[in-house]
N, C-alpha and C positions, 0 to 999 in steps of 0.2 A: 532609418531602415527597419521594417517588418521584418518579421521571420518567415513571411513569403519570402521574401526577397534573397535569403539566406541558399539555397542553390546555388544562384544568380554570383554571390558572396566566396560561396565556396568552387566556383570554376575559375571567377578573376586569382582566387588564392591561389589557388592551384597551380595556373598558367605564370601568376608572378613567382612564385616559389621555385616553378624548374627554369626559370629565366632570371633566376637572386636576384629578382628587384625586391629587395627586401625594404627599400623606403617607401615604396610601394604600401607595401603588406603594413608597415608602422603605422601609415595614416590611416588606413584602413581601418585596422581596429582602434584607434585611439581616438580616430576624428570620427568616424563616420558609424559606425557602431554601437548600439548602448551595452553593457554591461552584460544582461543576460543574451544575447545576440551573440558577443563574443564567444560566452559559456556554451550556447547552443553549437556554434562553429566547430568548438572545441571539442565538443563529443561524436560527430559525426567526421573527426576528420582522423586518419592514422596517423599513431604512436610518432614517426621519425617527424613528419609534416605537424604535430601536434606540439611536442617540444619546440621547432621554430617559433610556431605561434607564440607561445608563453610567455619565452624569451624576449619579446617585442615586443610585449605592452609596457605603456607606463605605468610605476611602482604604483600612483596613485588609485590606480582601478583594478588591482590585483586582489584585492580585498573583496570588492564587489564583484569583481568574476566568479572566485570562488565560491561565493555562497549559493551561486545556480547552478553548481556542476554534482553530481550524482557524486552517490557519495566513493564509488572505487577510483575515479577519478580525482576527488580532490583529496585521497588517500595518497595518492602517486606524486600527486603536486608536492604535498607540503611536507613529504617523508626525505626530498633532496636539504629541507631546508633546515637550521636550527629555530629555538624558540624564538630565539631577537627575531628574527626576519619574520616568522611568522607573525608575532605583536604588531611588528611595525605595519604589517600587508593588512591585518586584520582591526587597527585601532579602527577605522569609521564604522564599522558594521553594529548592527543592535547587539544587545547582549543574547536574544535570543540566537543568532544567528550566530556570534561568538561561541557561544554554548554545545551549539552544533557539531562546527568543527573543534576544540576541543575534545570529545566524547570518541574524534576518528582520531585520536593522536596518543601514542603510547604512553603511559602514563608518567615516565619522567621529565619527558617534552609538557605535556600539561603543568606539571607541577611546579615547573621552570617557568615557564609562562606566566602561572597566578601569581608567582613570586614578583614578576617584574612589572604587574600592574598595579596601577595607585591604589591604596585602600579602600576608594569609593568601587570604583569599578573591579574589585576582584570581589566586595562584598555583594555584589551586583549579579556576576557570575557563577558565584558561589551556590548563591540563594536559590539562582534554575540548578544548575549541576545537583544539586540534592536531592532535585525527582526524577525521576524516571521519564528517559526523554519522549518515550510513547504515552505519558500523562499531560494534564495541565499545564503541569507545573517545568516540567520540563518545554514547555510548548509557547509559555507565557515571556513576553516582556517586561523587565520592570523600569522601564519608564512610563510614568504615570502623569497624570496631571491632577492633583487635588484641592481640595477647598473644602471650607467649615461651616456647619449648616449655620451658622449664626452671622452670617457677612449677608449684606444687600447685593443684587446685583449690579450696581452700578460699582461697588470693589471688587466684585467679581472681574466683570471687562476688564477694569486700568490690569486688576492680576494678569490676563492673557497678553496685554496687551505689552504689558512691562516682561510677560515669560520671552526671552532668548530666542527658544525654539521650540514651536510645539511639536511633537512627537506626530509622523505621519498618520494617516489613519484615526484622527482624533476625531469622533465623533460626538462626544459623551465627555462631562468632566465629572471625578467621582466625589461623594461626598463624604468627608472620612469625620470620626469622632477627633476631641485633641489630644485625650491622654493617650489611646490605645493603639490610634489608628485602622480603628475597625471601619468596615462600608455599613455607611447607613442610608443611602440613598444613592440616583445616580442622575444626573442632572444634561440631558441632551444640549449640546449648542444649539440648535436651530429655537429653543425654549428658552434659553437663557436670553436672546437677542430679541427676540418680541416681548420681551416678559417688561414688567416694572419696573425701574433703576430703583426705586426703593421699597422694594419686597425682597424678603430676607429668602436666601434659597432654601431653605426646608419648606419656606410657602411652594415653592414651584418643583422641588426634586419627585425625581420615582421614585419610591422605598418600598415598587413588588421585589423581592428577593429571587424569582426567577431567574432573574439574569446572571445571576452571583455563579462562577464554575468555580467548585471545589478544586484545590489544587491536583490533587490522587486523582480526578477523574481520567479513566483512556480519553487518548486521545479521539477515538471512533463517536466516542459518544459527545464529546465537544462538537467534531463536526455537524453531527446532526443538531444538534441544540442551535446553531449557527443555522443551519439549513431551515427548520422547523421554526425558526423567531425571526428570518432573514436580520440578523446580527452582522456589523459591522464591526462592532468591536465589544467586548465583554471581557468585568473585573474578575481578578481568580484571588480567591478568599482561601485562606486557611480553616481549622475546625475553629477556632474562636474567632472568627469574621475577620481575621485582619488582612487588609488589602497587602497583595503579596506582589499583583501587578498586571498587566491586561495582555488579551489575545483578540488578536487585528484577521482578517478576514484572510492575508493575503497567506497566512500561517495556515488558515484553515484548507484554504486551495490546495496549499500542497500536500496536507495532509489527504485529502479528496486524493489527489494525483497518484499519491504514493500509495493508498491500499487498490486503487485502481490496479498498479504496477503490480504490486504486491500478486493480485489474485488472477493478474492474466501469467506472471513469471513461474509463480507458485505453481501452477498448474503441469508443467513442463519440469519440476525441481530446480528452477530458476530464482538466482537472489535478484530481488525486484532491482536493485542498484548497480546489476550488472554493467558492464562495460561494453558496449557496441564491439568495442575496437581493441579491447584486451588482446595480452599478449597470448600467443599460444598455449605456453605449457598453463598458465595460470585458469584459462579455460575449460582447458583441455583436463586438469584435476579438478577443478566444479564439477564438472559434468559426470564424470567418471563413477562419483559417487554414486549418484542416480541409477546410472547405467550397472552398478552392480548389485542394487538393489532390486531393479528389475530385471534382471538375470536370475535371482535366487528366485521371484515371485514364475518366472517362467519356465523355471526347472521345477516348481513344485506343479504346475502345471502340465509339464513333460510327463511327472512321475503318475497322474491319474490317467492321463491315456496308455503309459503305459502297463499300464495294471489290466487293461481289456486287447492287448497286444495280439492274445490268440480272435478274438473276435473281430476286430480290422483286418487280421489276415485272411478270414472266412469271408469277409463283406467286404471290398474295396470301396466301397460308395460310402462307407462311411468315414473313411478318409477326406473323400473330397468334399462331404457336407460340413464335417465338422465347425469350421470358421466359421459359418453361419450362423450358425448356435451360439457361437461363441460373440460374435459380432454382433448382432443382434440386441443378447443381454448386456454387455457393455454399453451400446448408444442409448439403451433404455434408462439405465442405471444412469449414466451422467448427467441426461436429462434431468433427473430426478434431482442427483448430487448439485449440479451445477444451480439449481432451482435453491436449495435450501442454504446451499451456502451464501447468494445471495440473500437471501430472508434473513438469514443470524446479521450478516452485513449491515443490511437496513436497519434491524431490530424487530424486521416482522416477526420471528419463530421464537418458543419459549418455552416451557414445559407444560403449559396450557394447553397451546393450540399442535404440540404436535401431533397428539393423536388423530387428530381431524385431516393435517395432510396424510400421516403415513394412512388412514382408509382409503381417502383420493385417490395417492397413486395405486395404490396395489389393484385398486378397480379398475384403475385407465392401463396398469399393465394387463389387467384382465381383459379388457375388451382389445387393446392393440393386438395383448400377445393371441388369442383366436385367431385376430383377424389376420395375421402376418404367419401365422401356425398355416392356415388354411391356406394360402396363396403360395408357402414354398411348397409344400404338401403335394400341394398337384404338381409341381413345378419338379421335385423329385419324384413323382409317380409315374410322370411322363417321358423323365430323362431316365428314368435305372429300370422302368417296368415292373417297377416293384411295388404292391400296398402300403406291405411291412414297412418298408424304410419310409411312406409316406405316415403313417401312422408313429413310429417315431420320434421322426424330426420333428412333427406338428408337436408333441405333446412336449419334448424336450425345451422345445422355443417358450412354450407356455408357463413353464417352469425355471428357465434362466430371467424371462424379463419378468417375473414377479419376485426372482430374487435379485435382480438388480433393482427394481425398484426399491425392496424393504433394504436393500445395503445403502443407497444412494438416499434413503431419510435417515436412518439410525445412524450411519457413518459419521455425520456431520457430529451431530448430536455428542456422541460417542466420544470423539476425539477431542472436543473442544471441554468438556469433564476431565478428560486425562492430560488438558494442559500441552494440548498436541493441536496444531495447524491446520483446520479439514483444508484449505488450499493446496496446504504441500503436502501431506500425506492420504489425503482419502482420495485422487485420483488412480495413484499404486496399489490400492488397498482394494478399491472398486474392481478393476481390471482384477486384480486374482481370484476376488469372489465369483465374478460373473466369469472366468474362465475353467475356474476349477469345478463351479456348478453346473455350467453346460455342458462341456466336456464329460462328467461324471453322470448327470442323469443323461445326455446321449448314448453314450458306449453301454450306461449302464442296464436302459430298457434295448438296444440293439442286444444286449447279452443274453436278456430276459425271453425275449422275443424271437431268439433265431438260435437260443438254448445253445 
């Protein structure tokens, strides 16, 4: 079954659910289902109808469900549950993806947990848990496939062929030294199989060290390395070279997926891992936060119109323009914002080249803000019969979308120096700049002007 399909998936649920054929709904997800399919199910389906689900899969794909479900969701799961149960749901998964959930589990459930894993595998676990899960290292698996550059490849083969199991995603086998286990080359399969059974692999390995991802690197910049080398899979090396353990493509997806999430959630004061189908109140205080922040930024907004109080009451036309002004620099300003934050995203923007944007835009707010000055201009000269307020509006518009533009470069810039978010916080920021600026230089030449 597709995840097209998955609609189709969720109206049979549906209808078997308010009719308990729950032997129904068992096969369903156990036979006919893969894994992420299930997880997919599971998030687009409500709390009461969600719990059923759960409840009905087999122990053995418990494991791999979890590891496709966002992360408030498999928060909710594994919080009914103790440590044992969680080991036992989660022994097959990689350790990167063990690592994962761990890091959503409060810390004495964790610690209970590493207790009750064999040596090998807690020292395994361990090793990710020590980075930071938005780095490399945090991001990496360590199951590896190695070999010695001093073997022919005809030892090489019987090695893969006598390995148990090779690790999915193996494209590459890495070439380590013996005392230290540092990377010193990296040796493709497709190379090793055409190659001489008796040429020794340092005759045939890569040893460019591009490929090598420091462990500390962000994750952001792993993705693109992956993006820009079209990588499949790449060793993560510590500061003294030693192989620590590799990162597979399908890690890298999601990482792609997740700042995707991240910067459309962000934008709204939304946590990218949000829950579809959360419970009320737990929404309902997300949200709220936001909503009182933007409350403060709109009463400081309140307070500059209200400072020209005597002069709306002399001019009512300036009431009804205002939003324009106000509106206007905000779409200007996001444009701009929403431009640069993807460039830091990619890697394009830097302290080089931004001087070069922010002239750009402040010229393209120059020529819009004319051009858009000019056409409400008449558009208020015609409706109120008035110059004045045409002259204005035109100049005040001129003057919000140049300061939306210069907040919508520097914002970015700005915030990411103070170890602040531009996604989540310079959309709030933007909006009060470009309302307190239009609003003040409106009322403020309307005051000047009509005295």
């Amino acid at each position: 079954m597709s995840t097209d399909e998955a609609p189709i998936a969720l109206d049979t649920l549906s209808e078997a659910l308010q009719s308990d054929d729950l032997k129904q709904i068992r096969y369903m997800l156990n036979k006919g289902m893969r894994p992420v399919e299930v997880a997919h199910l599971l998030e687009k389906t409500p709390p009461r109808e969600r719990r059923i689900v759960w409840n009905l899969l087999n122990p053995e794909i418990e494991g791999e469900v979890l590891q496709y479900l966002g992360e408030d969701l498999k928060v909710e799961i594994v919080s009914d549950l103790d440590a044992t149960e969680i080991l036992a749901m989660t022994e097959s998964l990689d350790v990167d993806d063990l690592a994962d959930i761990l890091q959503q589990l409060p810390n004495t459930v964790m610690q209970e947990m590493l207790q009750n894993m064999d040596l090998q595998n807690r020292e395994r676990v361990e090793a990710v848990l020590s980075y930071p899960d938005d780095t490399a290292g945090g991001l990496m698996n360590t199951d590896t496939v190695t070999i010695r550059p001093d073997i022919t490849v005809e030892t090489a083969l019987r090695y893969l062929r006598r390995h148990s199991e090779i690790p999915d995603s193996t494209d590459s086998i890495f070439v380590v030294s013996r005392k230290r286990n540092a990377l010193i080359g990296v040796l493709p399969i497709t190379r090793l199989l055409i190659s001489d059974p008796q040429m020794l692999v340092r005759e045939i390995m890569k040893t460019e060290n591009d490929h090598a991802i420091p462990a500390d690197l962000p994750e952001r910049e792993v993705a693109r390395i992956f993006e820009q080398r079209d990588l499949i899979s790449a060793p993560v090396i510590n500061e003294e070279r030693q192989l620590l353990g590799r990162i597979t493509i399908d890690d890298v997806v999601d990482v792609i997926r997740e700042e995707a999430d991240h910067s459309l959630m962000s934008m709204a004061g939304l946590d990218e891992d949000e829950d579809t189908f959360a419970p009320v109140l737990k929404t309902s205080r997300r949200r709220a936060v936001w909503l009182g922040i933007n409350l403060i930024t709109a009463f400081l907004a309140s307070a500059v119109i209200g400072l020209f109080e005597a002069t709306i009451d002399q001019v009512v036309a300036l009431a009804v323009l205002m939003p324009i002004v106000a509106s206007m620099g905000g779409i200007a300003g996001s444009q701009t914002l929403t431009l640069v934050i993807r460039g830091q995203a990619l890697g394009h923007i830097e302290r080089h080249n931004i001087g070069w944007l922010f002239n750009r835009e402040l010229i393209v707010s120059l020529i819009n803000g004319s051009l858009w000055a000019i056409v409400v201009a008449v558009i208020a000269v015609l409706w109120f019969q008035d110059m004045t307020i045409g002259i204005v509006i035109a100049m005040a518009i001129v003057i919000n979308l140049v300061a939306g533009a210069m907040a919508g470069s520097l914002l970015p810039m700005t915030l990411k120096q103070a170890g602040i978010d531009p996604a989540l916080a310079g959309g709030v920021l933007l909006t009060t700049i470009t309302d307190v600026v239009g609003f003040f230089a409106f009322l403020g030449l309307a005051t000047f002007f009509y005295g």
